[in-house]
N, C-alpha and C positions, 0 to 999 in steps of 0.2 A: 046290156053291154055289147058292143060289138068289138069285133078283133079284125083289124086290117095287118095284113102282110105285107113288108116293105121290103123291097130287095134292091140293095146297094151292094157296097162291097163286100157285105154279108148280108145274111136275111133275118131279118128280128119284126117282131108280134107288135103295133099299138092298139092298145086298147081305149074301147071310145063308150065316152055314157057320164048319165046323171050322175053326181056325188063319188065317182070315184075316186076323187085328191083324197078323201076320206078314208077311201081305201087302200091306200098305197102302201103302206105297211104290210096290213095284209098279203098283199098281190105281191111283191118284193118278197116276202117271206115263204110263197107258195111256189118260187121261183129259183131261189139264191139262198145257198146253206146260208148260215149265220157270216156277218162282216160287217161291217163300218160302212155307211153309205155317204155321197158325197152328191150334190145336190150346183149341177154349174147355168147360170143363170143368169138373163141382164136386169139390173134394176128393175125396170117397169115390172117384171114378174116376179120379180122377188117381194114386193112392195104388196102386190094383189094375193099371192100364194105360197111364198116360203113359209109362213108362219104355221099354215097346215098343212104341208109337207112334212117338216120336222116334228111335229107334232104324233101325227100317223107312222111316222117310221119309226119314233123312240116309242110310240106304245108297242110296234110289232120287235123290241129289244133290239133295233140299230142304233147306231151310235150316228147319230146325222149332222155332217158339217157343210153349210149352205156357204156355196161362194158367186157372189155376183158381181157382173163388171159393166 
């Protein structure tokens, strides 16, 4: 996994690597007390990758609601 730092109008962490949509529960979790996660999206990637996103997050106990447009 790699970690690249982005600095815009704040500065936040992406992380990069094999199988981690798998682990985004996880990583979310090791991150962000306990909350509701929300998941915003355009079709094309919702189509390819919502279904294990929501997936990953509801095993790491968030409550995930995928919105795409």
């Amino acid at each position: 996994m790699r970690k690249v730092i982005v600095s815009a109008s704040t500065e936040y962490a992406v992380l990069i690597g094999r199988g981690l949509l798998a682990q985004l529960g996880t990583e979310v979790a090791k991150r962000i007390r306990p909350c509701k996660a929300a998941v915003i999206t355009d079709t094309t990637v919702e189509k390819l990758y919502a279904e294990q996103a929501e997936q990953s997050l509801a095993a790491a106990g968030r409550a995930p609601s995928i919105s795409a447009h």
